[in-house]
C-alpha positions, 0 to 999 in steps of 0.5 A: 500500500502507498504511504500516505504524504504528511502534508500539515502538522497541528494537533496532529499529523495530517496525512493525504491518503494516496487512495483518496487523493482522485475524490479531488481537493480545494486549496483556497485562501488570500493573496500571500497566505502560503497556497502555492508552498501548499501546492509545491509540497503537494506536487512534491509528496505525489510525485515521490509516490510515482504519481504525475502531476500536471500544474499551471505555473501562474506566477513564474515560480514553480521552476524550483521543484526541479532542483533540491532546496531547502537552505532557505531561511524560512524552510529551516525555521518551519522544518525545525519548528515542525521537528523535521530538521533532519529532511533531505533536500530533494527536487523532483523530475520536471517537464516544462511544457509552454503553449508558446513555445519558448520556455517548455515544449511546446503545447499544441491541440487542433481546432477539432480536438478543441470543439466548437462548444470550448472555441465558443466560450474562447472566443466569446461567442453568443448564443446565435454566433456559438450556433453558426460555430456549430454548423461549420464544424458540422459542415467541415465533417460532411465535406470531409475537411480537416480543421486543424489550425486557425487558418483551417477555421478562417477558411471554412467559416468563409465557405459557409458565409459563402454557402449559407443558401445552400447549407440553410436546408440541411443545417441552419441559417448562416448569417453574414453578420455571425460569420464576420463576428466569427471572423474578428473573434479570430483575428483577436485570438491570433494577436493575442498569440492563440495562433501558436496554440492550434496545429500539430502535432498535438500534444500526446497524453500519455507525455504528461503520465510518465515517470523518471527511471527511479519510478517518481512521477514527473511533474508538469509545469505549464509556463502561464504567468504570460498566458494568464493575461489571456485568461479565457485561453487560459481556462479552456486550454487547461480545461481541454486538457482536463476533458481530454483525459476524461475522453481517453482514459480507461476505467480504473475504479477506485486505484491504490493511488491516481494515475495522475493529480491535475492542479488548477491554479486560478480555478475562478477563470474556469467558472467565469462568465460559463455559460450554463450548458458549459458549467454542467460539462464542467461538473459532469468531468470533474464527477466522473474523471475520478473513476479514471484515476484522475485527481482534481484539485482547485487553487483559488483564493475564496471557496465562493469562486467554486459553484457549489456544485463542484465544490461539493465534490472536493473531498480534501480541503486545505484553507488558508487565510481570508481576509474580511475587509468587505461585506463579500469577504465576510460572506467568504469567511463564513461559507468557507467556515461552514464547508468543514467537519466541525471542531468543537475546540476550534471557531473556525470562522475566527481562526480564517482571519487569524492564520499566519502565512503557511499556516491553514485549516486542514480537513483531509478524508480519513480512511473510510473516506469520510472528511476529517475534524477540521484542523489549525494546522503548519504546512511543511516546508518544501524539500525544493528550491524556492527560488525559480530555475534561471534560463540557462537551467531551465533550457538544459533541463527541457534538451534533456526531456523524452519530449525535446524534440517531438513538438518543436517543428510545426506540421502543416500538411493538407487540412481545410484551408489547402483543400478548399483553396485548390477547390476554388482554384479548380473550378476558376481553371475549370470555368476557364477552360470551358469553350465558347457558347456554341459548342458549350452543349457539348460538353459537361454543365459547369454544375456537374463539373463543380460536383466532380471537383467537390468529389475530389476534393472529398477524396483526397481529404479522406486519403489524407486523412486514412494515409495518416490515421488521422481522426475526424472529432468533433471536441473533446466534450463531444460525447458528454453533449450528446453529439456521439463523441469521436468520428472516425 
């Protein structure tokens, strides 16, 4: 059996049960009250257990993980409070991952793996627009046209405003007015650098679920602190991320320990302005990820920036400081009061406002699975570096990761736009070819010609994509909402 991972000392140990590490967790509290250590020290005991980890880096600090640490001044005065003095320092293995390409791997998805519901809300479609989204991936699927990048998208939202009488009967209503809407939403996603985030090759899963040769699990750091300034691509690339391995992960039941624990840092940008149909695929995963071995646990500052009922679902929580400065803040402190296992020794309402940095409220499920007496409790000092890794470092470490190498090039190979492009140019060659009106008779209508360039077209777009075991998918929610998952 996994040993468990001593997390906080108070009255008591507080020991993280491997077991119940995937009923998910909730670490929430103030700017500046200890709940990345928290998060550093949890990352740290997962991975020493052979469990990977993928986390968001927000603040450009987690680098550290990677070497060993502990001469900081205030990791010794916490170790030797806690008894510990005697710990070894240790980092843990790393893989630094950058949707940007410049401080990690590169991490790319494309447009149908994504799915026009995540596109919607990334490129802050309504309703009716978010309906037109639909219709062009549904159209590009009969046509057999790959989107794979964001040109692939452009081109086809272009083919449906320009065959919006003829897709009107089978799909719905194009209007030039969400189509340019569509159009804009695009070109703001590109100049925001969202451009470099769709393509191939795409990322491979099973390279955030590896561990080192002495069996520990490989933490995967996202470089974020740029793309939080984009926090809508923020939230649904970690949330892609999260729905995907839902999709592909097999059934494990209840495991020994996680397959993998995902840490999402500045949870609030998740459930902002969600439209509803989104939040419920957002429960429905974090529900159902678990029996795939997965761990969810949510980093925020105040438990209300979780609806209730996802919040309901984080069966581990570790609450450091609220401030009570606002009639909102109060209603933080009392919320947050009453989501623990009452304490009869303990005002736990009082003691949100009194927690020093480091120091949390500590509720961890017991061994039958049941939350545990809330707790004051000391978070244990990381055993790695504080400081963040330097870029010569940070480069050597990324040369020398079983991913270097596989993600770095781009591939652009045929998809909608090259396919469309040599159908428009095909018909243009074709109409100029065509003889004058007196012998025209004899020869084929322009309007079978035009079905022939398009059965080409089709042809080759399957070829493409059976030469290269590519699969045609229609988002990664897709069979959470019905819309009969993975095409193949």
């Amino acid at each position: 059996m996994s040993e468990p991972i001593l997390l906080a000392r108070g009255t008591r140990d507080h020991l993280l049960l491997p077991g119940f590490v995937n009923r998910h967790g909730l670490v929430a509290g103030a700017t500046g009250t200890g709940k990345t250590v928290t998060v550093r020290v949890l990352a740290e005991g997962l991975s020493r257990l052979g469990v990977p980890v993928f986390l968001a880096d927000v603040k450009g600090d987690l680098s550290g993980l990677a070497l060993p640490g502990g001469d900081d001044p205030r990791v010794v005065e916490r170790a030797a409070k806690l008894g510990l003095a005697d710990r070894v320092a240790a980092g843990c293995p790393v893989a630094f991952w950058d949707p940007l390409g410049e401080r990690g791997h590169p991490v790319r998805t494309t447009v149908s793996e994504m799915g026009p519901l995540l596109l919607a809300r990334l490129l802050n479609l309504n309703e009716t627009q978010g309906g037109v989204l639909q219709i062009v991936f549904r159209a590009a699927d009969d046509e057999g046209l790959l989107l794979l990048d964001l040109k692939d998208l452009r081109a086809m939202v272009q083919f449906a405003a320009e065959h919006a009488p003829s897709l009107r009967a089978r799909y719905g209503t194009v209007s030039p007015a969400s189509a340019g809407a569509i159009q804009r939403a695009l070109l703001a996603l590109e100049e925001q650098g969202g451009e470099r985030l769709f393509g191939e090759p795409a990322l491979d899963l099973a390279d955030l679920l590896r561990t080192d040769a002495q069996g520990r699990g490989v933490i995967n750091i996202l470089a974020a602190d740029r793309l939080i300034g984009a926090p809508k691509l923020y939230a649904t690339l970690l949330l892609w991320l999260l729905a995907e391995l839902y999709e592909r992960l097999p059934e494990v039941g209840d495991p020994e320990q996680p397959k993998l624990v995902f840490i999402f840092d500045e949870a609030h940008l998740l459930f902002d302005e969600a439209p509803p149909v989104l939040l419920e695929k957002i429960e429905q995963v974090v529900r159902l990820v678990r029996s795939k071995g997965v761990g969810v646990w949510f980093c925020t500052q105040s438990p209300l920036d979780i609806p209730d009922s996802v919040l309901g679902q984080l069966g581990n929580r570790v609450q450091h400081a609220l401030r009570a400065f606002t009639p909102r803040d109060q209603k933080s402190v009392r919320a947050a009061a009453e989501t623990f296992r009452a304490n009869p020794g303990l005002d736990v309402a009082a003691a949100l406002t009194e927690l020093g940095v480091g120091e949390a409220l500590v509720s961890l499920l017991d061994a039958e699975g049941r939350p545990g007496i809330v707790d004051r409790a000391l978070i244990l000092p990381p055993l790695s570096r504080l400081a963040p890794l330097g870029d010569a470092e940070r480069a050597a470490l990324v040369r020398h990761s079983p991913a270097f190498g596989r993600y770095d090039q781009a591939v652009d190979r045929a998809s909608a736009y090259e396919l469309l492009a040599a159908r428009a140019a095909a018909l243009t060659a074709g109409n100029a070819a065509a003889p004058p009106p007196a012998t025209r008779a004899r020869r084929e209508p322009a309007s079978q010609q035009a079905q022939m360039v398009d059965a080409l077209a089709k042809s080759a777009a399957r070829a493409v994509g059976s030469t290269l075991g590519r699969q045609l998918i229609r988002g990664v929610m897709g069979s959470l909402l019905g819309g009969g998952g993975r095409r193949r």
